[in-house]
KETI-911765 format. One line per 10 residues: number of its first residue (from 1); for each residue x, y, z of N, C-alpha, C. Coordinates in nm, 3 decimals. Layout:
N
NUM = X/Y/Z/X/Y/Z/X/Y/Z | ...
END
This chain:
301
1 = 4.848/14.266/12.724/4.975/14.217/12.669/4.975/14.065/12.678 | 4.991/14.021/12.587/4.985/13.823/12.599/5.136/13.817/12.625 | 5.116/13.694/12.712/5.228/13.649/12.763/5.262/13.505/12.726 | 5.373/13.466/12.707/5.445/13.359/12.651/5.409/13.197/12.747 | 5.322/13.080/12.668/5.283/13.003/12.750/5.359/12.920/12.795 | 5.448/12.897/12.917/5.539/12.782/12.903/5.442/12.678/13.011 | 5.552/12.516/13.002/5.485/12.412/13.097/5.530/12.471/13.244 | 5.515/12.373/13.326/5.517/12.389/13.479/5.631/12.369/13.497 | 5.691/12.408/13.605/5.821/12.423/13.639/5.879/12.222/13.716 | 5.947/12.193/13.685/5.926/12.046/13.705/5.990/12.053/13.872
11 = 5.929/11.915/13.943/5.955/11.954/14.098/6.048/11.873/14.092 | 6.077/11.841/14.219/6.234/11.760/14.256/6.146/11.627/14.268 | 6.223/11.530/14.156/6.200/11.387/14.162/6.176/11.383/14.053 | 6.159/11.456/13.963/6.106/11.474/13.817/6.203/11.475/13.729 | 6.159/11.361/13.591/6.270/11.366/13.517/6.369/11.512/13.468 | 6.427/11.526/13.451/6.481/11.690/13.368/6.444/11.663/13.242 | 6.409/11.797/13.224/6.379/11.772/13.049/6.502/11.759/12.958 | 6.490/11.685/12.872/6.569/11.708/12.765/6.614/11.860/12.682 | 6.741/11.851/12.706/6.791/11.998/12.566/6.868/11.954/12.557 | 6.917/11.975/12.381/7.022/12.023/12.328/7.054/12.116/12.231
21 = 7.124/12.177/12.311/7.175/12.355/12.289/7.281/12.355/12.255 | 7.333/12.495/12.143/7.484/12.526/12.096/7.580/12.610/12.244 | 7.679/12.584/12.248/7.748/12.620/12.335/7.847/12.760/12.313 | 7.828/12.873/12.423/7.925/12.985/12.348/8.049/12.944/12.372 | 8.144/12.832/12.407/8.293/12.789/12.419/8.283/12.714/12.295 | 8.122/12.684/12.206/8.155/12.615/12.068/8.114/12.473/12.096 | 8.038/12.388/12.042/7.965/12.246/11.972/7.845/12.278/12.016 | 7.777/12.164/12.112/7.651/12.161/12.151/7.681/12.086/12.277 | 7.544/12.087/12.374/7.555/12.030/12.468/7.405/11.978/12.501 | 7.446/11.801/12.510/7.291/11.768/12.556/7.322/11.720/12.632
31 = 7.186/11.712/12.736/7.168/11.734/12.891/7.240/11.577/12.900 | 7.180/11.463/12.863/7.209/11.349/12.909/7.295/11.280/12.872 | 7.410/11.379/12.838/7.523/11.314/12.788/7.640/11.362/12.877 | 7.569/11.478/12.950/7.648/11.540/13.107/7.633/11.421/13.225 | 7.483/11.445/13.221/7.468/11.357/13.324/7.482/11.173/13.346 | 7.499/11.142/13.267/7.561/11.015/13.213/7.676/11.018/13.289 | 7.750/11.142/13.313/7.887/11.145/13.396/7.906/11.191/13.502 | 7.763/11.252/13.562/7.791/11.256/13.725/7.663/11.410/13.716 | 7.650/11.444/13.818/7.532/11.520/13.828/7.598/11.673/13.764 | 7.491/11.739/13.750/7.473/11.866/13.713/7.393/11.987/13.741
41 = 7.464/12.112/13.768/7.397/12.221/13.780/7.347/12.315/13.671 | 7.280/12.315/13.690/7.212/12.380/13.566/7.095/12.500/13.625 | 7.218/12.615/13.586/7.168/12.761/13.632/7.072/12.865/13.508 | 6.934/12.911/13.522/6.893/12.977/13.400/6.930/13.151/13.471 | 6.959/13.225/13.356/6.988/13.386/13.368/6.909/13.454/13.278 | 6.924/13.532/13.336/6.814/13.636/13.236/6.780/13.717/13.147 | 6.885/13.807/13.179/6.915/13.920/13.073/7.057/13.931/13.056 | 7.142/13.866/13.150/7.331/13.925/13.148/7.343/14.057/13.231 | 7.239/14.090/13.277/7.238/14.204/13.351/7.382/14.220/13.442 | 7.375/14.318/13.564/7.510/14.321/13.645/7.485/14.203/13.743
51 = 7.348/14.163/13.806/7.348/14.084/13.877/7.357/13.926/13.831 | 7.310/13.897/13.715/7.390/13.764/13.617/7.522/13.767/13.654 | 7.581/13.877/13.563/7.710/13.845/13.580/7.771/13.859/13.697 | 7.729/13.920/13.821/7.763/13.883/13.941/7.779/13.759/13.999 | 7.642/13.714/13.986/7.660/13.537/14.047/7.709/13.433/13.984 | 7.740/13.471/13.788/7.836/13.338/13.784/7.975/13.408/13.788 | 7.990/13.502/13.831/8.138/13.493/13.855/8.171/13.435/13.997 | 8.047/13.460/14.091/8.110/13.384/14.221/8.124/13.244/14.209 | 8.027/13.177/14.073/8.029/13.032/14.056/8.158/13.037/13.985 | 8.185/13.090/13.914/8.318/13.078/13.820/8.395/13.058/13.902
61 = 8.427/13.074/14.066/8.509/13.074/14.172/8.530/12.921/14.204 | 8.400/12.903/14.238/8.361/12.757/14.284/8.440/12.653/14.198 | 8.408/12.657/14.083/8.391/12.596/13.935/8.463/12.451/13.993 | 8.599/12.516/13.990/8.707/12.375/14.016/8.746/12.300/14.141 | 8.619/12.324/14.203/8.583/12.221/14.353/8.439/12.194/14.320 | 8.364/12.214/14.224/8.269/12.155/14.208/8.313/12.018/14.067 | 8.380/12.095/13.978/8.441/11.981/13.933/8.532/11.891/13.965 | 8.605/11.891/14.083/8.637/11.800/14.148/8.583/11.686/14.229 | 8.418/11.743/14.289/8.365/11.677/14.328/8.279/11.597/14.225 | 8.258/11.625/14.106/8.203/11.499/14.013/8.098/11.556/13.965
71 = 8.085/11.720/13.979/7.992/11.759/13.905/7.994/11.906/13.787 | 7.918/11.919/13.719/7.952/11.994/13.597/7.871/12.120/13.601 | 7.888/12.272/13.574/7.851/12.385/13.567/7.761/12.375/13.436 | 7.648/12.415/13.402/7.584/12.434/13.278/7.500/12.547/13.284 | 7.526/12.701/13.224/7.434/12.789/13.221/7.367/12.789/13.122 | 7.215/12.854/13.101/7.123/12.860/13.023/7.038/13.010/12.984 | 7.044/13.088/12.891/6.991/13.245/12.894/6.951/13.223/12.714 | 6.855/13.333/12.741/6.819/13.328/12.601/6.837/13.444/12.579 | 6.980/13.395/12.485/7.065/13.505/12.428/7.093/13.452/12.252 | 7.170/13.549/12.248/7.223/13.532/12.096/7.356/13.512/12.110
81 = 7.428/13.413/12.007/7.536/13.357/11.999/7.647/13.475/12.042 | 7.651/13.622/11.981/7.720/13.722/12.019/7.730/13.750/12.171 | 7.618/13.769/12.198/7.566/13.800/12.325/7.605/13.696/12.434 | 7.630/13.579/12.412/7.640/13.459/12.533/7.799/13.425/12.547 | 7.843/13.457/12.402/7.986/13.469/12.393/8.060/13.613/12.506 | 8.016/13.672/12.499/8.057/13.823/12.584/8.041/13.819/12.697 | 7.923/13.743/12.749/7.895/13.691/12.880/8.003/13.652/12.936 | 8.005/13.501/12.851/8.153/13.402/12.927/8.274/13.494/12.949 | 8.283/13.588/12.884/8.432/13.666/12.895/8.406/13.774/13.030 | 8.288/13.797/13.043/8.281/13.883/13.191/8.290/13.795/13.312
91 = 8.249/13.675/13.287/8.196/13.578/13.405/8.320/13.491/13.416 | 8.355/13.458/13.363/8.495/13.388/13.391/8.462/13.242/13.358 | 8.335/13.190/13.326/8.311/13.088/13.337/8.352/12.965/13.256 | 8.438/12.896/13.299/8.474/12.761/13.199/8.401/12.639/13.140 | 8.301/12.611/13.215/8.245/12.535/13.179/8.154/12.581/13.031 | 8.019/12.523/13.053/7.884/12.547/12.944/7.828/12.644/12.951 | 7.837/12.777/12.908/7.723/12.875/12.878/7.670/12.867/12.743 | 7.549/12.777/12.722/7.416/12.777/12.626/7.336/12.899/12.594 | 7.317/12.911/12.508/7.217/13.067/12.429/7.071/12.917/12.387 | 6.981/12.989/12.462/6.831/12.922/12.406/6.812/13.026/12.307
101 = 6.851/13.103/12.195/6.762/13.147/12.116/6.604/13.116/12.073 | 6.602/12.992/12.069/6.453/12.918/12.024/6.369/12.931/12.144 | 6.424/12.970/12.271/6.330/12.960/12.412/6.273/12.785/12.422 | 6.356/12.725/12.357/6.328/12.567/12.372/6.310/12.531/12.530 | 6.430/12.500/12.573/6.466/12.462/12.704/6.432/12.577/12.808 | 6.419/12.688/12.794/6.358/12.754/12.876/6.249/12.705/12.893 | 6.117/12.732/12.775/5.994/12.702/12.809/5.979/12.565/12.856 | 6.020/12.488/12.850/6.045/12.356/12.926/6.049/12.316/13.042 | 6.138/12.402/13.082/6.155/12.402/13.214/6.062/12.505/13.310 | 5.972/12.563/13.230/5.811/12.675/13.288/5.880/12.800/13.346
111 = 6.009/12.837/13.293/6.066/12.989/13.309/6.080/13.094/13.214 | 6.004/13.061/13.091/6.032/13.161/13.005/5.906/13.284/13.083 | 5.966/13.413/13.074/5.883/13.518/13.090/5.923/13.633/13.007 | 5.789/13.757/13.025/5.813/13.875/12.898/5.730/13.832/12.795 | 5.768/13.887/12.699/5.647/13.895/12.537/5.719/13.900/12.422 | 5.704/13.883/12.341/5.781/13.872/12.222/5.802/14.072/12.189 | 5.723/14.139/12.231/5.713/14.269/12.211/5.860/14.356/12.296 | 5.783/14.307/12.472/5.873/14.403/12.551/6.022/14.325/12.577 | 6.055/14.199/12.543/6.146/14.088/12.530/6.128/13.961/12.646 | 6.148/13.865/12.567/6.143/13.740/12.628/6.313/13.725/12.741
121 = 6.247/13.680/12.841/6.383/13.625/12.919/6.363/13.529/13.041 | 6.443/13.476/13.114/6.413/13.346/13.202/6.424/13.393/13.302 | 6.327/13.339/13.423/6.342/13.351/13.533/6.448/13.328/13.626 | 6.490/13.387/13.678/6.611/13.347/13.788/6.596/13.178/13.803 | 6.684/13.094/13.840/6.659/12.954/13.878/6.749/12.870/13.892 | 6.794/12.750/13.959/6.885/12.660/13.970/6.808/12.541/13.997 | 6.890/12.405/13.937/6.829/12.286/13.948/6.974/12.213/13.974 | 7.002/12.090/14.071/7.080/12.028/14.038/6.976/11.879/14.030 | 7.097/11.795/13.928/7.059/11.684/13.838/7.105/11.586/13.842 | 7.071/11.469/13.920/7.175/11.363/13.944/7.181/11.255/13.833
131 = 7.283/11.203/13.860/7.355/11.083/13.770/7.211/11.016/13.688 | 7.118/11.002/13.771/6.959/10.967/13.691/6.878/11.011/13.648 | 6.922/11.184/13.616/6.839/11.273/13.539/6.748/11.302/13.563 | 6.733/11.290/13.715/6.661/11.335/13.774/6.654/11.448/13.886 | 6.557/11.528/13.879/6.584/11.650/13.948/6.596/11.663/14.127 | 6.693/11.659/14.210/6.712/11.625/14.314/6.707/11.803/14.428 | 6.744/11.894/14.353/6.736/11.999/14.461/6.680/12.120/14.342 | 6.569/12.216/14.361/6.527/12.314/14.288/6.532/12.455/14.350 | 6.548/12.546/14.248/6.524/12.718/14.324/6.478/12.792/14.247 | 6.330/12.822/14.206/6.296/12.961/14.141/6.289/13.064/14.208
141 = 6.307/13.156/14.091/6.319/13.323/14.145/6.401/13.348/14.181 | 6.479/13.237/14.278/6.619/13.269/14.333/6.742/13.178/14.298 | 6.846/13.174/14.338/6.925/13.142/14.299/7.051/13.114/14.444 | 7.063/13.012/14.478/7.154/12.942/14.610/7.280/13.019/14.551 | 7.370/13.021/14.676/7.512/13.046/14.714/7.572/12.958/14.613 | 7.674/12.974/14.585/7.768/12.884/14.493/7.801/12.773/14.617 | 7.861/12.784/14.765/7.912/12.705/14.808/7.751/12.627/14.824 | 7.660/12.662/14.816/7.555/12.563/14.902/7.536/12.492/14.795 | 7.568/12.485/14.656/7.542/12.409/14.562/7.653/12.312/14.520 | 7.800/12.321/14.578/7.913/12.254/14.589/7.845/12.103/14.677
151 = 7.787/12.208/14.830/7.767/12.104/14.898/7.629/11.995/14.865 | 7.563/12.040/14.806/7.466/11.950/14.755/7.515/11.831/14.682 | 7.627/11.876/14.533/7.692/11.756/14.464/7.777/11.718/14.561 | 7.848/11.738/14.630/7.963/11.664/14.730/7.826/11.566/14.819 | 7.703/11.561/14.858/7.592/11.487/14.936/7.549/11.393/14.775 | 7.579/11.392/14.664/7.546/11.327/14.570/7.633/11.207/14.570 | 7.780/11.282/14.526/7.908/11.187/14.501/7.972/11.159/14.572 | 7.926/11.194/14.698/8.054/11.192/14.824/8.204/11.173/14.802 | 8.226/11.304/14.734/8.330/11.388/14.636/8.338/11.539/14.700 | 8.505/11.603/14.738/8.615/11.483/14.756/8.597/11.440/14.887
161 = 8.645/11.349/14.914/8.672/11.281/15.033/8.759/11.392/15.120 | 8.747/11.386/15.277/8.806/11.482/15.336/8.937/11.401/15.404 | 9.073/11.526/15.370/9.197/11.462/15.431/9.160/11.404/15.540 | 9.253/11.283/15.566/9.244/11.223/15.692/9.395/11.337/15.789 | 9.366/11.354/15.922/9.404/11.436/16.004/9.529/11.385/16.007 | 9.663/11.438/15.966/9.781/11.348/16.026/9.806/11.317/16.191 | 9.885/11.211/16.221/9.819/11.209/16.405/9.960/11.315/16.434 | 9.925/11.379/16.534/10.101/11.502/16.600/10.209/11.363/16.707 | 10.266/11.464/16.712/10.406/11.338/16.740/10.322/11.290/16.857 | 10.319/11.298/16.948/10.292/11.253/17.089/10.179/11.267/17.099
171 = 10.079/11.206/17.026/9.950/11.136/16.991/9.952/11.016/17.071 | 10.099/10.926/16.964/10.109/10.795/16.980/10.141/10.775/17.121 | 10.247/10.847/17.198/10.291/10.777/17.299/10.170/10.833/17.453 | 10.093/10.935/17.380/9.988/10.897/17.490/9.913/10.811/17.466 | 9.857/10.741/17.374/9.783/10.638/17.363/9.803/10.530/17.405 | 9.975/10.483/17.381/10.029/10.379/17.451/10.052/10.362/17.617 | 10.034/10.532/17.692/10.082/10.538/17.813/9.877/10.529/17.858 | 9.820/10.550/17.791/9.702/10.534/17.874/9.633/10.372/17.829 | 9.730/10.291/17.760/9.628/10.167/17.779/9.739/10.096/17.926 | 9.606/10.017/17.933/9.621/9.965/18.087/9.717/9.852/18.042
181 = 9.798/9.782/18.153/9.905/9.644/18.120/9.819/9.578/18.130 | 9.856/9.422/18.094/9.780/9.342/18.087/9.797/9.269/18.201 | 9.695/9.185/18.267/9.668/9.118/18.418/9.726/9.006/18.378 | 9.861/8.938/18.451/9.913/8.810/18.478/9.827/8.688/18.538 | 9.745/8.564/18.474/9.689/8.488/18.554/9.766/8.451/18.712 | 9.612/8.431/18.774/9.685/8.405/18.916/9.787/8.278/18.887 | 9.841/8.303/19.004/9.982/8.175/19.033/10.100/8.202/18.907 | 10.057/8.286/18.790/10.173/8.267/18.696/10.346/8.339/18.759 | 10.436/8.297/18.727/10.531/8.397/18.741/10.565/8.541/18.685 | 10.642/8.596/18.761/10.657/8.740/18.736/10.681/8.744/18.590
191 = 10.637/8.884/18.502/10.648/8.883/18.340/10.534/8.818/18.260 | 10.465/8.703/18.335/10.366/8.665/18.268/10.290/8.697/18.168 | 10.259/8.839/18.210/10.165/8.982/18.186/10.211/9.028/18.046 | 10.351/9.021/18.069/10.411/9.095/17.907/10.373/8.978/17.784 | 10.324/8.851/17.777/10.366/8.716/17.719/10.460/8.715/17.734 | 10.574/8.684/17.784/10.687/8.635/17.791/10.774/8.567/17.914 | 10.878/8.517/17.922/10.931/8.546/18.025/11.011/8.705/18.113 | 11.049/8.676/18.199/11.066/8.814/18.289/11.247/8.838/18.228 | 11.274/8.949/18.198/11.317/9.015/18.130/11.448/9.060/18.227 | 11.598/9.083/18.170/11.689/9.068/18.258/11.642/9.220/18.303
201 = 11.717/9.223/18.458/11.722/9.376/18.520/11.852/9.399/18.481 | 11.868/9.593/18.373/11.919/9.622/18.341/12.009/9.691/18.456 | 12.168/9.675/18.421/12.233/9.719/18.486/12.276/9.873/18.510 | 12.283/9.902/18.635/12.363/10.080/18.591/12.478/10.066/18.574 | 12.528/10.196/18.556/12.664/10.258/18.497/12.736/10.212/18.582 | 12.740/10.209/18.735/12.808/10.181/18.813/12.833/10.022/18.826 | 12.752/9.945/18.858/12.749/9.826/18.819/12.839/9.788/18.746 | 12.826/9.803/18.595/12.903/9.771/18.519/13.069/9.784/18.518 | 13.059/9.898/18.569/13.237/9.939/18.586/13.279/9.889/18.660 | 13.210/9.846/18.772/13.238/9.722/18.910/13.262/9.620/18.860
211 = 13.241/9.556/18.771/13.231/9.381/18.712/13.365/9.417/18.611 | 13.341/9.572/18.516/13.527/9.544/18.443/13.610/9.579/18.525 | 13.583/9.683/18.691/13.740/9.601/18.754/13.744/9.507/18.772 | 13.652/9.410/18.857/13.676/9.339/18.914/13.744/9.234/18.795 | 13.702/9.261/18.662/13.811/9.167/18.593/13.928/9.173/18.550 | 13.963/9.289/18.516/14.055/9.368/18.511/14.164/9.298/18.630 | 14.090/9.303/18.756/14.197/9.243/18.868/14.230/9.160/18.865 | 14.101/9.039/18.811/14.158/8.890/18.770/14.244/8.864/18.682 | 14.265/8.957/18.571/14.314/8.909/18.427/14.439/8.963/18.503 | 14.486/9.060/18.634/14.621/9.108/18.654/14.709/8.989/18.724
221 = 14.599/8.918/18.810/14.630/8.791/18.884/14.647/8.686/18.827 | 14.687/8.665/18.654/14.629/8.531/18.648/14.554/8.478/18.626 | 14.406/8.520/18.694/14.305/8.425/18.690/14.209/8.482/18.621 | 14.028/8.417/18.604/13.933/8.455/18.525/13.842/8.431/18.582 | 13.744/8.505/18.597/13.647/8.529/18.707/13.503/8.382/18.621 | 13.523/8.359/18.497/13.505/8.275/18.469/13.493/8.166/18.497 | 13.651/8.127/18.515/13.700/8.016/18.532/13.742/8.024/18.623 | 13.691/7.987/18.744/13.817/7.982/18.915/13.907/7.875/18.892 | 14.024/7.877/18.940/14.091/7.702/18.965/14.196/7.716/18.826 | 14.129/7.780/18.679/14.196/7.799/18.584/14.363/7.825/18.612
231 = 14.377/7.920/18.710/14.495/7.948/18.722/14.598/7.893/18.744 | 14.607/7.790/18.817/14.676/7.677/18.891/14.716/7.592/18.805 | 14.620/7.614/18.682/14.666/7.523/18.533/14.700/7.373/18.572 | 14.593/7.367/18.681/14.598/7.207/18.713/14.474/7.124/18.641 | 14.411/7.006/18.667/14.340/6.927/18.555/14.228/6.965/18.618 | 14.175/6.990/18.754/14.042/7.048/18.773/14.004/7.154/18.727 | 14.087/7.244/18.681/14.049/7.358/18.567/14.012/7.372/18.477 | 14.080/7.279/18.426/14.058/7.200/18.268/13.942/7.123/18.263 | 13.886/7.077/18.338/13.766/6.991/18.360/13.850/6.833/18.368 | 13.957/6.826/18.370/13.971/6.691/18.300/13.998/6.638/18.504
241 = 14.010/6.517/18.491/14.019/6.408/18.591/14.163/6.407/18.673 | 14.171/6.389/18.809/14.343/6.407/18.822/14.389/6.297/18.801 | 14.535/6.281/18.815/14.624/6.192/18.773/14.605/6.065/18.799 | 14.584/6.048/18.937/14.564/6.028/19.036/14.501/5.910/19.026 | 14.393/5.977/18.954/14.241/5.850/18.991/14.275/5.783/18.877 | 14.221/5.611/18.915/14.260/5.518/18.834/14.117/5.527/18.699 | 14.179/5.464/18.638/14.064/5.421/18.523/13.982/5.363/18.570 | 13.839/5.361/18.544/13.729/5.286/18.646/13.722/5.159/18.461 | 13.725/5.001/18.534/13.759/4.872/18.435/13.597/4.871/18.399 | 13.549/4.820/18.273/13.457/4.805/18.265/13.379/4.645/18.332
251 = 13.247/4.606/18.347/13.246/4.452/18.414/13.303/4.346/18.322 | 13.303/4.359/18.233/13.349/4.248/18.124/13.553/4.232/18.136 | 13.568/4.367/18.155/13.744/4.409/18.232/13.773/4.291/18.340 | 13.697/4.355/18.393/13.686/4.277/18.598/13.680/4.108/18.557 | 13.609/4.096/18.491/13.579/3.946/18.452/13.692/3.866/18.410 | 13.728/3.945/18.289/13.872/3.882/18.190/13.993/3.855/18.301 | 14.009/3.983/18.418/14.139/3.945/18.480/14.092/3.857/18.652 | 13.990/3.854/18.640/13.917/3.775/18.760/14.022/3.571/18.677 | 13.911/3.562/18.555/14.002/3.426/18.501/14.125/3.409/18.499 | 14.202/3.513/18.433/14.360/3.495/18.419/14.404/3.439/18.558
261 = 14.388/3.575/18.643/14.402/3.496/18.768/14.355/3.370/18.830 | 14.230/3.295/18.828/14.195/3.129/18.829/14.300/3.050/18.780 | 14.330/3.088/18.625/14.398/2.996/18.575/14.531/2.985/18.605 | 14.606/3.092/18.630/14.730/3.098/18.696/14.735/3.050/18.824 | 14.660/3.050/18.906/14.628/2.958/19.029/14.637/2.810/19.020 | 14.560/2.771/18.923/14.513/2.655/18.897/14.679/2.552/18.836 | 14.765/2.617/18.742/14.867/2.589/18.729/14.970/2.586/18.819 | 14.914/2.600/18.943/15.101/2.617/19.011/15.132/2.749/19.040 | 15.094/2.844/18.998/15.175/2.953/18.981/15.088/3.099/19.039 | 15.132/3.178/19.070/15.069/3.298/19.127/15.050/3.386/18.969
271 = 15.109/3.317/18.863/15.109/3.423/18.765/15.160/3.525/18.740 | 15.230/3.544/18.869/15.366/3.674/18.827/15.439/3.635/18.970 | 15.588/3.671/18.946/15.673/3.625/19.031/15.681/3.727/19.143 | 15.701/3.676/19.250/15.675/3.765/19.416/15.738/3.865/19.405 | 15.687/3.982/19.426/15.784/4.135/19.451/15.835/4.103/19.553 | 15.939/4.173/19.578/16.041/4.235/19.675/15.978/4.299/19.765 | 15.975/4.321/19.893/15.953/4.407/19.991/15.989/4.550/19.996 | 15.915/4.591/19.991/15.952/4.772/19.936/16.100/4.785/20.086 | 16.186/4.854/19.912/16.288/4.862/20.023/16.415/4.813/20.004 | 16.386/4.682/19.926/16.439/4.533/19.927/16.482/4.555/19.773
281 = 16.560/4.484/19.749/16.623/4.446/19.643/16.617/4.298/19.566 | 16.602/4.248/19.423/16.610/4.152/19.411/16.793/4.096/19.467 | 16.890/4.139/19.427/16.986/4.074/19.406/17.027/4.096/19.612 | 16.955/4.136/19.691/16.983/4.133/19.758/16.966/3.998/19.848 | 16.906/3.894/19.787/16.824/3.788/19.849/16.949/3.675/19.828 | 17.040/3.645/19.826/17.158/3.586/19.883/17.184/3.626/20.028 | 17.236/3.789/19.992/17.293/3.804/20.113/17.184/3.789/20.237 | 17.059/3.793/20.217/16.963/3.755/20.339/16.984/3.626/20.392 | 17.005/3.499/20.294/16.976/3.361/20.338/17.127/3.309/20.256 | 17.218/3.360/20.283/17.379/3.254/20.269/17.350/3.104/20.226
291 = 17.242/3.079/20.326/17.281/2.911/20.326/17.123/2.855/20.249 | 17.038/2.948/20.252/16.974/2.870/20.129/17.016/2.821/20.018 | 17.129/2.861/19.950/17.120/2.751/19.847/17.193/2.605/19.854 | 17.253/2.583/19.972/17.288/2.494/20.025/17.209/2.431/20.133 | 17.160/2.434/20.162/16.960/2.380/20.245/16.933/2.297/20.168 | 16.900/2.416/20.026/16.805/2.310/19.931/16.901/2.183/19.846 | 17.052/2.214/19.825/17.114/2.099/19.805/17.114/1.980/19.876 | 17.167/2.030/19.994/17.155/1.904/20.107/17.042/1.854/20.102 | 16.959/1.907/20.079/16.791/1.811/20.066/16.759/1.750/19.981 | 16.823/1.767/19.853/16.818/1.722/19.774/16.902/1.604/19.746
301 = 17.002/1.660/19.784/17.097/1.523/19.809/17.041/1.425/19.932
END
């Protein structure tokens, strides 16, 4: 029985071959117009048998976490347009299921097997295909897990990114209770440590109610714990000066009445006429001396 000659199966590092194939969802699909947009799997099947359609329905599962991660489903069987169409409707599959009728891209890829007699069909197989069309992970005869082929493109595109963990409530406040305070240089004062200065000591409940009687008592008395002395509503309360104390003269003051006085000296005169003797009266100064004003006549005379 002659058997169908294909090339060698291409290894990992090796360009992918070129195809372009009609699609049973309808146009065509060429290889490097996928991969132009992020890598690709590209699964060959064989006959549509039960076990075909077994494993792309578990990929049909996958599908939309592999296309999330940045990469694209592409099956390959050499079927007939009828035939590849009926497929997709058992398999669930959304993406590309290709019919090689011509055994193009099969034999290409060194999986065509069978005879034109007993029927031609492809070997079991998976390739994924990175962004450079080049062949990065291979499987004949067999065929990987759907998830182990997720994780291969997610090691391509590092796609998707994994949630970051939200932190739980009391994450934070152990983190804050296990860092250490910070060391105050020697000699600094207390608080140092915090940057700052030292921080008032907060009062208790009791405390506080102690300080509003105790004002409470003042404001009943009169007074303001504030202000001592306030009460008396005298001028040391007020801040101001008592009555009392004289005006302090400035030196230029002292000076001006230092002269007046010279010059009133200098004339004759004391500059203001003699007080009375506390006590004393002006108009009383007859009746002291009767005969002074007759002294000074007779002397005069």
């Amino acid at each position: 029985m002659a058997r169908t000659k294909t090339a060698q199966v291409p290894e990992v590092g090796a360009e992918a071959p070129e195809f372009n194939l009609p699609s049973a969802q309808g146009g065509q699909l060429r290889l490097s117009m996928r991969t132009a947009r992020g890598p690709v799997i590209l699964v060959f099947y064989s006959d549509g048998a039960e076990e075909d359609t077994r494993y792309f329905a578990e990929l049909a599962q996958k599908e939309d976490e592999i296309n999330m991660a940045g990469g694209t489903v592409v099956g390959i069987g050499v079927f007939e347009p009828d035939d590849a169409r009926d497929f997709v409707r058992k398999t669930g599959l959304k993406s590309y299921v290709l019919y090689d009728y011509a055994r193009s891209a099969t034999r290409a890829y060194g999986l065509l097997e069978g005879s034109r007699k007993s029927g031609e069909h492809a070997r079991p197989a998976a390739f994924v295909i990175g962004g450079d069309h080049k062949i990065t992970h291979a499987w004949v005869g067999e065929r990987p897990e759907p998830a182990e082929l997720l994780a291969k493109i997610s090691e391509l595109t590092g796609l998707p990114r994994p949630a970051e963990e939200p932190e739980e409530a009391g994450d934070g406040e152990e983190k804050a209770a296990a860092k250490p305070p910070k060391k105050a240089p020697e000699g600094a004062p207390d608080g140092a440590a915090d940057g700052g200065a030292e921080k008032p000591k907060k009062m208790s409940a009791e405390e506080r109610e102690r300080i509003k009687a105790e004002r409470r008592a003042a404001r009943a008395e009169g007074k303001s714990l504030k202000q001592p002395g306030a009460a008396a509503g005298g001028a040391e309360g007020r801040g101001e000066a008592p009555a009392t104390e004289r005006k302090r003269l400035s030196p230029e003051e002292r000076e001006k009445r230092r002269a007046e006085r010279r010059a009133a000296r200098e004339a004759g005169g004391a500059g203001e006429a003699p007080k009375p003797e506390a006590g004393g009266d002006a108009k009383d100064g007859p009746k002291d001396n009767p005969r002074g004003d007759a002294g000074e006549a007779g002397g005069e005379g």
